[in-house]
C-alpha positions as CSV (number, residue, x, y, z in Angstrom):
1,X,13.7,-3.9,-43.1
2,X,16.5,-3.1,-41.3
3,X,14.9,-2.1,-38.4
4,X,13.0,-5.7,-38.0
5,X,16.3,-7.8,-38.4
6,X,17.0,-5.1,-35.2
7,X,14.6,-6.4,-33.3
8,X,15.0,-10.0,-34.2
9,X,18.2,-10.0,-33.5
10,X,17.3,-8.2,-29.9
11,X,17.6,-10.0,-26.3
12,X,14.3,-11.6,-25.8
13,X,14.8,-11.3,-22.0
14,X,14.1,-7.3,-22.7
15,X,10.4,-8.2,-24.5
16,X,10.3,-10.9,-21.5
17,X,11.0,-7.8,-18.7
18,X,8.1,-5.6,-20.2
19,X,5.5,-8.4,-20.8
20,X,6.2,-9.4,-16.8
21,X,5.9,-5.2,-16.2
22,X,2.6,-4.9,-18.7
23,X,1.5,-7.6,-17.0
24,X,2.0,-6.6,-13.3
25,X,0.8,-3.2,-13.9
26,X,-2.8,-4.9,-15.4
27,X,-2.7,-6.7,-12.1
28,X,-2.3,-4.4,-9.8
29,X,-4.5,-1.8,-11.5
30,X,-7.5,-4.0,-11.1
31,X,-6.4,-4.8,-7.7
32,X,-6.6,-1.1,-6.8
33,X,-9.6,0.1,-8.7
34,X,-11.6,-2.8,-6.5
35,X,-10.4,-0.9,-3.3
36,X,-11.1,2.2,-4.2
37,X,-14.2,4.1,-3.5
38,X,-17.3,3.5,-6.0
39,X,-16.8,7.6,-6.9
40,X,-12.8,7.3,-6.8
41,X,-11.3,6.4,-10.5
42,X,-7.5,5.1,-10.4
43,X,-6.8,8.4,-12.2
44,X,-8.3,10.5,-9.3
45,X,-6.5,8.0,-6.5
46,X,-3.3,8.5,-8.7
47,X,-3.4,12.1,-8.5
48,X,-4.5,12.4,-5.0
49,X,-1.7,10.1,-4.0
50,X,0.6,12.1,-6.1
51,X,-0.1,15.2,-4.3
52,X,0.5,13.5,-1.1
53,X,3.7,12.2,-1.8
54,X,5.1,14.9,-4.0
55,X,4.2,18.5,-2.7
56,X,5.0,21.2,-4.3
57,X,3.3,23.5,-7.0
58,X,1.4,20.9,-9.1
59,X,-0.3,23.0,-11.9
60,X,-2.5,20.4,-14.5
61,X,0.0,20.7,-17.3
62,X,2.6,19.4,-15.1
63,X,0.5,16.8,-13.6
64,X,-0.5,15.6,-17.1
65,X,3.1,15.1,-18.4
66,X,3.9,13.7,-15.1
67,X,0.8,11.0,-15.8
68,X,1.8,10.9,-19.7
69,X,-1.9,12.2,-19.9
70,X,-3.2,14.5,-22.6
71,X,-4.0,18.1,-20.1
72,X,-7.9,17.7,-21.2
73,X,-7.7,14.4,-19.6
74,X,-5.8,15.4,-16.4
75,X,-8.4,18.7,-16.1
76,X,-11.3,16.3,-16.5
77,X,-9.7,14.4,-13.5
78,X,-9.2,17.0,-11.2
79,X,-12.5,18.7,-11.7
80,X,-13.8,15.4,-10.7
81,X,-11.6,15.4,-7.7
82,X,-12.3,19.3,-7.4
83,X,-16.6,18.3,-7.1
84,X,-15.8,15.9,-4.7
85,X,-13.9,18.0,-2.2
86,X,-10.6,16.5,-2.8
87,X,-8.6,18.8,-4.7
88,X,-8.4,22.4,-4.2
89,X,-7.2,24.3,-7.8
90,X,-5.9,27.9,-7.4
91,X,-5.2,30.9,-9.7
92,X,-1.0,31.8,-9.3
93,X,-0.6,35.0,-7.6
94,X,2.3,35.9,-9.9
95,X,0.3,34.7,-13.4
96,X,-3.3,34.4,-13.3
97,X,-2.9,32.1,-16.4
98,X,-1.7,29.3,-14.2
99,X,-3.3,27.2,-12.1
100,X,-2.0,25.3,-9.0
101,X,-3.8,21.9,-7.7
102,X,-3.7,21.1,-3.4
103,X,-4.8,18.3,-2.2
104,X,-7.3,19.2,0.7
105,X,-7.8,17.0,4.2
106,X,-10.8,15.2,2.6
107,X,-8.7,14.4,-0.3
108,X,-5.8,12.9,1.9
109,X,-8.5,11.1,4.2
110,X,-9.9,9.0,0.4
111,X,-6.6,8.3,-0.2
112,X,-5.5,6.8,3.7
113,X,-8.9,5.1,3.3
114,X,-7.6,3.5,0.0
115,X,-4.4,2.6,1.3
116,X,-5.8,0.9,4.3
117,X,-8.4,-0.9,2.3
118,X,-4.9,-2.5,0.2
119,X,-3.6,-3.6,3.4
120,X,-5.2,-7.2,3.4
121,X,-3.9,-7.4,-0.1
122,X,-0.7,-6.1,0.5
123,X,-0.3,-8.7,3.5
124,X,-1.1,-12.0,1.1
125,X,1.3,-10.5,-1.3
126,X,3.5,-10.4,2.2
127,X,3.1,-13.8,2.5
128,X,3.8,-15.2,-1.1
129,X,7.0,-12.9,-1.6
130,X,9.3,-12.9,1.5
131,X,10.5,-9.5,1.9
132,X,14.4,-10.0,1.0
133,X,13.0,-10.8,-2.2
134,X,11.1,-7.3,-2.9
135,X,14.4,-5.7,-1.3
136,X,16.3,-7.1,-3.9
137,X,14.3,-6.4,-6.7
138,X,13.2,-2.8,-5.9
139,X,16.6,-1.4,-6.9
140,X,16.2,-3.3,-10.7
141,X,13.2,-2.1,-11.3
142,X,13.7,1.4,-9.9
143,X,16.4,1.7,-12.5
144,X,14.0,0.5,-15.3
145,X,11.5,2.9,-14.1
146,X,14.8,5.8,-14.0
147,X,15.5,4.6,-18.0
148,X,11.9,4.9,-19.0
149,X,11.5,8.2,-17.4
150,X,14.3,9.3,-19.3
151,X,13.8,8.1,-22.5
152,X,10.2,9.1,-22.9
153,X,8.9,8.3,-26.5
154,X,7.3,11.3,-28.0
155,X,3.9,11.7,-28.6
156,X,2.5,9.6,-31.2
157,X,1.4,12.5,-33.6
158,X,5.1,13.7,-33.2
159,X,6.9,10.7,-34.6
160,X,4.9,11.4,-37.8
161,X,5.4,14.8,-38.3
């Protein structure tokens, strides 16, 4: 009970900023997924585009809480992406228990080919939202983005236990 007076008693501009974010990210999702390549999911663009930007030793455990994925559902991606040529995943020299994932030249060509194909979109966004504005509001939402990184919700199993 006293939880919902909490929450009643909350800011509504904080439910406004995450129905504007929910709402974005629905958006842009199915923006995407229409670019992408007819064998290409989001989740296999994400990681590819991941390992692109952020290289380093990426084993699927590490991928998966970087995703907030469940590891089944991040090893079902990357042996997808693994079939298709895009992702190389190799045994650790020092533990053969772990795993590493690389992102070959055919998986960085899928995702350069799916970048370019967001280009016209990216241009009539261009034109609807001058540039000074995105500037501005990168900052604010890079901090939101900080703050929800940091304050990750457990698992839903672990807040009954």
């Amino acid at each position: 009970m006293q939880e919902n007076r909490a929450m009643m008693s909350s800011d509504p501009i904080y439910s406004e900023l995450f129905a504007e974010i929910a709402q974005i990210q629905a958006l842009s999702t199915t923006a995407l997924q229409r670019q992408l390549p007819p064998d290409l999911s989001l989740a296999g663009f994400g990681v590819l585009n991941h390992l692109a930007r952020m290289p380093g030793n990426w084993g699927p455990s590490r991928l998966a809480a970087a995703f907030q994925v469940t590891k089944g559902a991040m090893t079902n991606t990357l042996q997808k992406l693994e079939a298709a040529g895009h992702v190389v995943i190799e045994a650790d020299p020092g533990d053969a228990r772990a795993h590493f994932v690389r992102i070959t030249p055919a998986g960085q060509l899928v995702r350069e080919a799916a970048l370019a194909a967001l280009v016209p979109h990216f241009n009539r966004l261009a034109a609807a939202v001058p540039r000074h504005q995105v500037r501005t509001a990168l900052p604010l939402l890079s901090q939101v983005r900080q703050w929800l990184d940091n304050n990750r919700p457990p698992p839903h199993s672990a807040r009954h236990d």
